[in-house]
Biopython code that builds the backbone (N, CA, C, O; Angstrom):
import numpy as np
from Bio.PDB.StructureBuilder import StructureBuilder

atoms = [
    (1, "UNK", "N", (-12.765, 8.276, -12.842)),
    (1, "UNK", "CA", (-11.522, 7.547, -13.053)),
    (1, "UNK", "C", (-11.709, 6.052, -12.778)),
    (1, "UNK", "O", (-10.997, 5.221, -13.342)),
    (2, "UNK", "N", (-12.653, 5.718, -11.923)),
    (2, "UNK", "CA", (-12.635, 4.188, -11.825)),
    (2, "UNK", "C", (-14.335, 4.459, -11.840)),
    (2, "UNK", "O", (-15.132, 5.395, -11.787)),
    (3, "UNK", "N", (-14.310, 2.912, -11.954)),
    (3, "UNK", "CA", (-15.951, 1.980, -12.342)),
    (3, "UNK", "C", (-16.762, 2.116, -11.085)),
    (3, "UNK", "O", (-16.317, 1.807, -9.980)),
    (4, "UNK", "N", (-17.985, 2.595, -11.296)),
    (4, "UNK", "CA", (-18.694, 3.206, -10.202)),
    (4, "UNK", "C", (-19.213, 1.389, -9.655)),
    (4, "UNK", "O", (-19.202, 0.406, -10.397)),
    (5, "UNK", "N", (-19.604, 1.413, -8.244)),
    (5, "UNK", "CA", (-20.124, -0.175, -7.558)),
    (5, "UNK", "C", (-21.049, -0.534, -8.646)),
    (5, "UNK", "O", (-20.916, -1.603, -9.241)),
    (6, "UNK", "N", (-22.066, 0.385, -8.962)),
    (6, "UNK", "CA", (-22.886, -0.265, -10.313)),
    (6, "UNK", "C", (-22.432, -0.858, -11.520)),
    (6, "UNK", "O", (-23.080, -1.694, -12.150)),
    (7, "UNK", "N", (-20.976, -0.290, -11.934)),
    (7, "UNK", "CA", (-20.621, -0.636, -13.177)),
    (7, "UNK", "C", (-20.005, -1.843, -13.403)),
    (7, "UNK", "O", (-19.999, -2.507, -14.440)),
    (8, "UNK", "N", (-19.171, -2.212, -11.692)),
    (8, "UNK", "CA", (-18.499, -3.492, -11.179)),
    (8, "UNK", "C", (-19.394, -4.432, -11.498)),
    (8, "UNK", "O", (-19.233, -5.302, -12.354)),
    (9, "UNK", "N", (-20.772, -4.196, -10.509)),
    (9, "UNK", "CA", (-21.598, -5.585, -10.316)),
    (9, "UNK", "C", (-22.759, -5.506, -11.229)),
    (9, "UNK", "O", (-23.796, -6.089, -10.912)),
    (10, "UNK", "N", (-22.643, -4.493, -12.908)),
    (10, "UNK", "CA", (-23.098, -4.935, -13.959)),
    (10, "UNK", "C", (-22.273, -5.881, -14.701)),
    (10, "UNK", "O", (-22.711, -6.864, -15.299)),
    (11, "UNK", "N", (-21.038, -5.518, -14.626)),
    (11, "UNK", "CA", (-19.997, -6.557, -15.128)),
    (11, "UNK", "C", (-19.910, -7.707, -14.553)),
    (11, "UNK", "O", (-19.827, -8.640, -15.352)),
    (12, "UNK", "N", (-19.890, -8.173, -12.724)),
    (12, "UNK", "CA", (-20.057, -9.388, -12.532)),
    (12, "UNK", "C", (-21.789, -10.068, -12.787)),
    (12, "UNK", "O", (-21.935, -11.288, -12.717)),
    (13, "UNK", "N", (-22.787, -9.320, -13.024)),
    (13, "UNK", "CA", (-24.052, -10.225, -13.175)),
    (13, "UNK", "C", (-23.603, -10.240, -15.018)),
    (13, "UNK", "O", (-24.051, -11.245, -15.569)),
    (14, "UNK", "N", (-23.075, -9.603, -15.653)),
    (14, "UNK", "CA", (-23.354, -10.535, -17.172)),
    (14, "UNK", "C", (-22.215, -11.655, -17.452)),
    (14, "UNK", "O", (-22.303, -12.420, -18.412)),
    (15, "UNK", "N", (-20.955, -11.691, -16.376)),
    (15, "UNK", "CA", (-20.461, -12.548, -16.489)),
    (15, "UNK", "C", (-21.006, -14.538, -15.912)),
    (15, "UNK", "O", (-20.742, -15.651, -16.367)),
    (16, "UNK", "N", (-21.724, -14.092, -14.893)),
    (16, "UNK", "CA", (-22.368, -15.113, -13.871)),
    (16, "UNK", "C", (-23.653, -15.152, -15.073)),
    (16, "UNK", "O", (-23.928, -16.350, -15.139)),
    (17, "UNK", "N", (-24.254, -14.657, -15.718)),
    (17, "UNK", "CA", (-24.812, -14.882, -16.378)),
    (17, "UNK", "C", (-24.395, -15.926, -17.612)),
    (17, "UNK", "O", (-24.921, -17.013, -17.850)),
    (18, "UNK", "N", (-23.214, -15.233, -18.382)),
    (18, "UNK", "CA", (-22.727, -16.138, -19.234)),
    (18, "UNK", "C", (-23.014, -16.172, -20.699)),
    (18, "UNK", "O", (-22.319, -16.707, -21.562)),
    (19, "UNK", "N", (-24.511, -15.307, -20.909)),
    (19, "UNK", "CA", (-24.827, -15.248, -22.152)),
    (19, "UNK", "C", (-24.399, -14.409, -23.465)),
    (19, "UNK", "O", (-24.997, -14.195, -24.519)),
    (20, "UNK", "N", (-23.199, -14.040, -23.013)),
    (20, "UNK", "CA", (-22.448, -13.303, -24.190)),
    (20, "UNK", "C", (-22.927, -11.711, -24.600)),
    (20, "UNK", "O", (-23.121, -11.102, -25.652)),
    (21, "UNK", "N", (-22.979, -11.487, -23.540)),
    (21, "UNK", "CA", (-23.306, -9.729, -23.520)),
    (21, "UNK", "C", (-22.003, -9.204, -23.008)),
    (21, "UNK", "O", (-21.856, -8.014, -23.285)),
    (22, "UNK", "N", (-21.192, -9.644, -22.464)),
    (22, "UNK", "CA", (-19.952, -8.641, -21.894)),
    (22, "UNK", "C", (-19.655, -7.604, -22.329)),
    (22, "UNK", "O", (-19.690, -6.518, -21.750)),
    (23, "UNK", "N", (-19.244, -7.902, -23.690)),
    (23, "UNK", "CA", (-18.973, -6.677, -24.573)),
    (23, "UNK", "C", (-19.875, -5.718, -25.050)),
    (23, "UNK", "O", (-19.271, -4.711, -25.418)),
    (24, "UNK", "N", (-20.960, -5.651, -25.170)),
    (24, "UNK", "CA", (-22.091, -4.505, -24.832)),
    (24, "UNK", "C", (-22.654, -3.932, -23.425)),
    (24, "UNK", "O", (-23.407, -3.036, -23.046)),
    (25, "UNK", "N", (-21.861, -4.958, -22.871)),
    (25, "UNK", "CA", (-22.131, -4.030, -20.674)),
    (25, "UNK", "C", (-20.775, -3.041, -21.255)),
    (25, "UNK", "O", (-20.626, -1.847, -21.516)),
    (26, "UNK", "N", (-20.268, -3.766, -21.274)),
    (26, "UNK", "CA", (-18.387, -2.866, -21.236)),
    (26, "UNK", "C", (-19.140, -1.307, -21.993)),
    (26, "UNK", "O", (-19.413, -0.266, -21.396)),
    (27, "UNK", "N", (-19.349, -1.657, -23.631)),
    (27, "UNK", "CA", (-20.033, -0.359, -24.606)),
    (27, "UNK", "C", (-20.361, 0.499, -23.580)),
    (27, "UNK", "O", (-19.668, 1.477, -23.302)),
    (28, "UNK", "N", (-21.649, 0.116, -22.840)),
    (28, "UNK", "CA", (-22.561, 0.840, -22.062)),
    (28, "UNK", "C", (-21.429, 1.477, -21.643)),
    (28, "UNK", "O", (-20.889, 2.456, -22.157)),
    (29, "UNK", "N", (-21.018, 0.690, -20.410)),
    (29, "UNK", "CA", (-20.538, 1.495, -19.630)),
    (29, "UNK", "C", (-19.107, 2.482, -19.750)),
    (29, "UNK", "O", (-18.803, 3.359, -18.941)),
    (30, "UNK", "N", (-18.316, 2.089, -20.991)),
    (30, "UNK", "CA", (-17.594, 3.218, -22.208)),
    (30, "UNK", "C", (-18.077, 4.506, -22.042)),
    (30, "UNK", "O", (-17.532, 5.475, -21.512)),
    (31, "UNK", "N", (-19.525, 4.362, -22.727)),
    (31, "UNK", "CA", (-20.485, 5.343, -22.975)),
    (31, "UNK", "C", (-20.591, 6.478, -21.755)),
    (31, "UNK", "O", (-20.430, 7.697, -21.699)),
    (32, "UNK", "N", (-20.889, 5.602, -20.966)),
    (32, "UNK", "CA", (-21.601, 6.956, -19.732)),
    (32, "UNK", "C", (-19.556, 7.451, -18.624)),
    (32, "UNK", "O", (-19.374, 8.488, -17.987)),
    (33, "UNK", "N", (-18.883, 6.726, -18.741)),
    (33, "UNK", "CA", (-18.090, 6.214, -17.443)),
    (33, "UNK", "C", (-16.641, 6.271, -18.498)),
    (33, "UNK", "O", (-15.764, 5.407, -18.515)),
    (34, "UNK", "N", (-16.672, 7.469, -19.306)),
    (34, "UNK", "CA", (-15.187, 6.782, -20.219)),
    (34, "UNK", "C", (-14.054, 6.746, -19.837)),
    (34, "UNK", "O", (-13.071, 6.131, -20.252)),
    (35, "UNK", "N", (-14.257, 7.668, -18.735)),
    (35, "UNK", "CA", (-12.957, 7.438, -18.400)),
    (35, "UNK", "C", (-12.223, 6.203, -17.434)),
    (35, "UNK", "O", (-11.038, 6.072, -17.128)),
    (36, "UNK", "N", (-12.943, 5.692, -17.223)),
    (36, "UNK", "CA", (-12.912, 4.215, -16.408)),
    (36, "UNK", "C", (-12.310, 3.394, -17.125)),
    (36, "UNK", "O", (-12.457, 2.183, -16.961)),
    (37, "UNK", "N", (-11.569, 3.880, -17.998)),
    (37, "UNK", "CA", (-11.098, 2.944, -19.234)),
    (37, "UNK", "C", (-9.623, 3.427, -19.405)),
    (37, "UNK", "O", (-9.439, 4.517, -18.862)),
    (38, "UNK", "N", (-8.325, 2.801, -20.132)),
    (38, "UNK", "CA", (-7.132, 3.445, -20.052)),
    (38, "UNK", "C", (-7.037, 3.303, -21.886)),
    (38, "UNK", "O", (-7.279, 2.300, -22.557)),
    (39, "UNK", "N", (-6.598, 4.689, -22.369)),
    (39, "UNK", "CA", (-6.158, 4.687, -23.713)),
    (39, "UNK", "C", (-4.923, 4.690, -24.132)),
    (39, "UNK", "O", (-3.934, 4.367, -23.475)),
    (40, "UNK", "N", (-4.957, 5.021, -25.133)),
    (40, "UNK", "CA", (-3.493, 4.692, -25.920)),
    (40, "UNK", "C", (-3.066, 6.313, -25.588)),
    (40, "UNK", "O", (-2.275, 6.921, -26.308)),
    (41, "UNK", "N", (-3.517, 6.734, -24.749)),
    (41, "UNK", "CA", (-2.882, 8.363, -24.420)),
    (41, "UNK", "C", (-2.784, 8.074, -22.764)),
    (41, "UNK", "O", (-1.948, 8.788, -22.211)),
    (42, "UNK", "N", (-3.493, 7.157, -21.901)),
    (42, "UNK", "CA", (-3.305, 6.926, -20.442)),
    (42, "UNK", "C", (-2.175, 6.274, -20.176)),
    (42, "UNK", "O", (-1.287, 6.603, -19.389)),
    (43, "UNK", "N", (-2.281, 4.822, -21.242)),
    (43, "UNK", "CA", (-1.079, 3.473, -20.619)),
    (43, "UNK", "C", (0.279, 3.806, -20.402)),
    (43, "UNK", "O", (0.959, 3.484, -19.428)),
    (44, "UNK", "N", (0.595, 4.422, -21.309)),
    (44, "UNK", "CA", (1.956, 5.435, -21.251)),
    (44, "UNK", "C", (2.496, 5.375, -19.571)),
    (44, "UNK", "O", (3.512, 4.826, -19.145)),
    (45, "UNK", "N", (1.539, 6.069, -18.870)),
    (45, "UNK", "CA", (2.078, 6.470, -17.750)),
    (45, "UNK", "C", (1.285, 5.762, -16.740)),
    (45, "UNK", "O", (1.050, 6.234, -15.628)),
    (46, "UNK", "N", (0.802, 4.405, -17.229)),
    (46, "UNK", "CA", (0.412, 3.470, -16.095)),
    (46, "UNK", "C", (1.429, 2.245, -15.414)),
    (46, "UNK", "O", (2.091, 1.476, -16.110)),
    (47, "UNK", "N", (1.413, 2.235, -14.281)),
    (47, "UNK", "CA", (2.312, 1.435, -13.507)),
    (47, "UNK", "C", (2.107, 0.322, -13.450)),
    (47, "UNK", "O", (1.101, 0.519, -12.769)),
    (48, "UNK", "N", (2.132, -0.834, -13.547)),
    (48, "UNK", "CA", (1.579, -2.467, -13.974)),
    (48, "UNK", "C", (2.431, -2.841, -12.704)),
    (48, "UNK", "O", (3.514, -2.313, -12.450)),
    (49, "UNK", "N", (1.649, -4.097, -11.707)),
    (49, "UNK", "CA", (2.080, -4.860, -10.805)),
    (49, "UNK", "C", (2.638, -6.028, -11.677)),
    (49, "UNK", "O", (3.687, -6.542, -11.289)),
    (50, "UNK", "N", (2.184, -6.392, -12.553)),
    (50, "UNK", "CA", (2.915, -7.539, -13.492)),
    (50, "UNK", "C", (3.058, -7.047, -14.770)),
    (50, "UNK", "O", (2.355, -6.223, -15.356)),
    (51, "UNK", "N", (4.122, -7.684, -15.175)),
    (51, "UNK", "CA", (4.664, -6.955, -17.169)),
    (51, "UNK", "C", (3.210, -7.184, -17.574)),
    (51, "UNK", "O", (2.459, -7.963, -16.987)),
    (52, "UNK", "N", (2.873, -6.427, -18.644)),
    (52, "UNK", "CA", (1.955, -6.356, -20.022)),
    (52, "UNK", "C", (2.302, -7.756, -20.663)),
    (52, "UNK", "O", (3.202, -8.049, -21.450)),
    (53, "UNK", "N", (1.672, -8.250, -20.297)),
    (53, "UNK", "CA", (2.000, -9.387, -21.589)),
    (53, "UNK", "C", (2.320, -9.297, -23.325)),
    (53, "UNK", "O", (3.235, -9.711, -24.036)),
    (54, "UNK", "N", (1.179, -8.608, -23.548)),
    (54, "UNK", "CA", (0.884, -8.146, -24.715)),
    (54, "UNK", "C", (1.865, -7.043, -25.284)),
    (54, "UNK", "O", (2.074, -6.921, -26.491)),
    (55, "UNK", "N", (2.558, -6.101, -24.132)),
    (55, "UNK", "CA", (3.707, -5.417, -24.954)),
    (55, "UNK", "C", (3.181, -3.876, -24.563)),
    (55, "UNK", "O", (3.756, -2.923, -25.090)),
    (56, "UNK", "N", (2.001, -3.634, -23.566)),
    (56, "UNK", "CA", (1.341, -2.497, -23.388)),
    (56, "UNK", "C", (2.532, -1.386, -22.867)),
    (56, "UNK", "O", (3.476, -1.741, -22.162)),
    (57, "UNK", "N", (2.256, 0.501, -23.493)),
    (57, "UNK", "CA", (2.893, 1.043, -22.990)),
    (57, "UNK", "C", (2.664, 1.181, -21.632)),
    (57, "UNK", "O", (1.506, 1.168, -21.212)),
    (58, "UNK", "N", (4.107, 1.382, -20.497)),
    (58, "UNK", "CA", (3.712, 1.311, -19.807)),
    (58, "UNK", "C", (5.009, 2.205, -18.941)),
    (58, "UNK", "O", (6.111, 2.213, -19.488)),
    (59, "UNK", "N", (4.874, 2.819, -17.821)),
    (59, "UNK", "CA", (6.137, 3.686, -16.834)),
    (59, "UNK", "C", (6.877, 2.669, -16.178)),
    (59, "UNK", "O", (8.089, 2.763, -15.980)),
    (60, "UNK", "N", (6.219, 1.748, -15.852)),
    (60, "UNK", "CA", (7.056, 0.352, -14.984)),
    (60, "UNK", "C", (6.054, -0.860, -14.769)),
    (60, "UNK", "O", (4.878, -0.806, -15.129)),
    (61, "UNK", "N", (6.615, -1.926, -14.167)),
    (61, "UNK", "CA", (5.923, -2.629, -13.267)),
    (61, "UNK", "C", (7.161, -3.558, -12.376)),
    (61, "UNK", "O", (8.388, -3.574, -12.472)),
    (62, "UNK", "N", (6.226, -4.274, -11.516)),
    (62, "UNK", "CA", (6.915, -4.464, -10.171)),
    (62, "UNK", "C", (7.158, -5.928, -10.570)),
    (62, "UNK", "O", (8.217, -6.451, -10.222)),
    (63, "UNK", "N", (6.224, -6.651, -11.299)),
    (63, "UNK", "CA", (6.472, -8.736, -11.452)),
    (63, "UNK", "C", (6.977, -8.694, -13.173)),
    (63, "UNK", "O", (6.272, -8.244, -14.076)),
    (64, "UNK", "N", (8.531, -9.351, -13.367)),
    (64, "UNK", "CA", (8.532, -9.888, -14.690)),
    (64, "UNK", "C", (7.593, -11.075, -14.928)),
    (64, "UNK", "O", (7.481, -11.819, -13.954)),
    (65, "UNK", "N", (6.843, -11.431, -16.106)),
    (65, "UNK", "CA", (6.337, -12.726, -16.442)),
    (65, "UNK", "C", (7.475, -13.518, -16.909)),
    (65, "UNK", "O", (7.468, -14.749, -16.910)),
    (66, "UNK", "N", (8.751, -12.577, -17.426)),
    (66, "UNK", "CA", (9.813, -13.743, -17.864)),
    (66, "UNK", "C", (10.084, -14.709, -16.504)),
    (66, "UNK", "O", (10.166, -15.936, -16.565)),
    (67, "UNK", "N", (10.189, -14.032, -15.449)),
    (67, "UNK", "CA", (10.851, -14.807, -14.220)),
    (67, "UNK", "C", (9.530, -15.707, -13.530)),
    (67, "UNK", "O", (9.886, -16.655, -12.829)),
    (68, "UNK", "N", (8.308, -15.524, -13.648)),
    (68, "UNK", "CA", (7.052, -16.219, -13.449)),
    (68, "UNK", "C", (7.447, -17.626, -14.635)),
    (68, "UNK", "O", (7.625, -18.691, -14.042)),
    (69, "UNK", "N", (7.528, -17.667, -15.517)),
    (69, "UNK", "CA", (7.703, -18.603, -16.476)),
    (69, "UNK", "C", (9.077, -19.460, -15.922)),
    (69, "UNK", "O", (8.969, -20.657, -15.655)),
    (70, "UNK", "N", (9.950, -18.975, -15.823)),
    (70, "UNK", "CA", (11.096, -19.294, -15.743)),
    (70, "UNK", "C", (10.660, -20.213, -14.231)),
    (70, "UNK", "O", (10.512, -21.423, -14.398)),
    (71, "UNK", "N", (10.488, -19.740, -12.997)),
    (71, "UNK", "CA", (9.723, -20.233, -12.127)),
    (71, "UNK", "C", (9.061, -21.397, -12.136)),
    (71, "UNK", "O", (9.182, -22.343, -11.357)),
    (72, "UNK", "N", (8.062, -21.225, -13.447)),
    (72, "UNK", "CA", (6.953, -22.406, -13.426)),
    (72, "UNK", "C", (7.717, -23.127, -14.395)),
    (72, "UNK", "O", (6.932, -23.746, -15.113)),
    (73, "UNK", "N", (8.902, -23.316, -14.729)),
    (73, "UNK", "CA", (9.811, -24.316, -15.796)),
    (73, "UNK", "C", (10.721, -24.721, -14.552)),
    (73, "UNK", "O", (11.280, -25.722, -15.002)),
    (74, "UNK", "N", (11.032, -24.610, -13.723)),
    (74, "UNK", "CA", (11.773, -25.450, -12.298)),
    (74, "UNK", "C", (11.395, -25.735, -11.574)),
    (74, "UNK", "O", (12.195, -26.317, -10.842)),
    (75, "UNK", "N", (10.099, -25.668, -11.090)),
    (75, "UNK", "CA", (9.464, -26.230, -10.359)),
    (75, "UNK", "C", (7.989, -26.541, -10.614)),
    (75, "UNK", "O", (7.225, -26.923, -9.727)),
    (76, "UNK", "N", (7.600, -26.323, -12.063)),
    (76, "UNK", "CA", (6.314, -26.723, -12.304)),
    (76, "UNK", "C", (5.298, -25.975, -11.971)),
    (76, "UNK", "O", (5.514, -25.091, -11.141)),
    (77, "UNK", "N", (4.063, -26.114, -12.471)),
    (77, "UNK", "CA", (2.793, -24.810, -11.682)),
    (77, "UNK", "C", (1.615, -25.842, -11.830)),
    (77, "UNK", "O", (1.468, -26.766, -12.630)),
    (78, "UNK", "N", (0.949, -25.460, -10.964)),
    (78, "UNK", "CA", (-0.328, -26.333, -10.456)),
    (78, "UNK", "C", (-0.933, -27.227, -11.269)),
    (78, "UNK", "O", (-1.098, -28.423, -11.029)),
    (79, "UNK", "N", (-1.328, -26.512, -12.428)),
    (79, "UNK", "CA", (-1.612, -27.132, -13.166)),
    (79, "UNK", "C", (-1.036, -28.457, -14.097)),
    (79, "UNK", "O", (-1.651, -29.426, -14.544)),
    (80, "UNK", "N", (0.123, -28.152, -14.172)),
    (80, "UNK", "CA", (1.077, -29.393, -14.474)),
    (80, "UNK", "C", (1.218, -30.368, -13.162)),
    (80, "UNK", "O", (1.030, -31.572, -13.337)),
    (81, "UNK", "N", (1.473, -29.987, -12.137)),
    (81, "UNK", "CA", (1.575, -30.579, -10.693)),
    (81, "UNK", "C", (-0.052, -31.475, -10.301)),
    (81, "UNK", "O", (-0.340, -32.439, -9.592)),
    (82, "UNK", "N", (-0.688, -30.704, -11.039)),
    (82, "UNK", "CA", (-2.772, -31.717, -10.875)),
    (82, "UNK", "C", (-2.632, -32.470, -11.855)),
    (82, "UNK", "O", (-3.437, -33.399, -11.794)),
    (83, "UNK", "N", (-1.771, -32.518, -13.024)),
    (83, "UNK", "CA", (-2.268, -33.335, -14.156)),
    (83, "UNK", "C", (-1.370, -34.684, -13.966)),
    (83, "UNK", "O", (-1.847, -35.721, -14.427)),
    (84, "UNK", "N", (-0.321, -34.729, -13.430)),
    (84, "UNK", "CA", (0.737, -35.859, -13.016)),
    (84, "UNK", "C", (-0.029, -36.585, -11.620)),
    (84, "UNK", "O", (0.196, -37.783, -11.452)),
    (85, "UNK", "N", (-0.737, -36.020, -10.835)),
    (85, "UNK", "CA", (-1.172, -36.709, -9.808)),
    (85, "UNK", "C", (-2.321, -37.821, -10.087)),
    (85, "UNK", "O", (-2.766, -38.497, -9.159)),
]
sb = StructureBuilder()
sb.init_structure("model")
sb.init_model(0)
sb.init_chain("A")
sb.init_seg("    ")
for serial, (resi, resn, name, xyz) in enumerate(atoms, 1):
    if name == "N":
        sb.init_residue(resn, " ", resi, " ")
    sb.init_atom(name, np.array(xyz, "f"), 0.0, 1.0, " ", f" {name:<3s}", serial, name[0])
structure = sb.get_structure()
């Protein structure tokens, strides 16, 4: 059900790497580990700490991004707040 320590810190050495393999570590590890992955038959009944952006099915989650946005439109977010300084 989840990514074995090997499968984690194959994914962080091709990222620290940088050379555009991600998406054939991910394959690999599809391959051996599938279920470490959520489908269009899992998301359904997955619980999200923040909305899906994208619109994913989902049972709930606990953070709107509408009210994160709404947030960073009254008081600004870091990044707007570093670029004025």
């Amino acid at each position: 059900m989840y990514l074995t320590r090997k499968e984690r810190q194959a994914l962080r050495d091709v990222v620290a790497r940088g050379d555009g393999s991600l998406d054939e570590v991910i394959w690999q590890i599809r391959q051996i580990n599938p279920d470490a992955f959520h489908s269009a038959d899992t998301l359904p009944g997955r619980r999200f700490h923040h909305q899906p952006v994208r619109g994913e099915p989902c049972v709930s989650f606990a953070r709107s991004h509408v009210r994160r946005a709404a947030k960073d439109a009254a008081y600004g977010t870091g990044e707007q707040a570093g670029a004025a300084a």
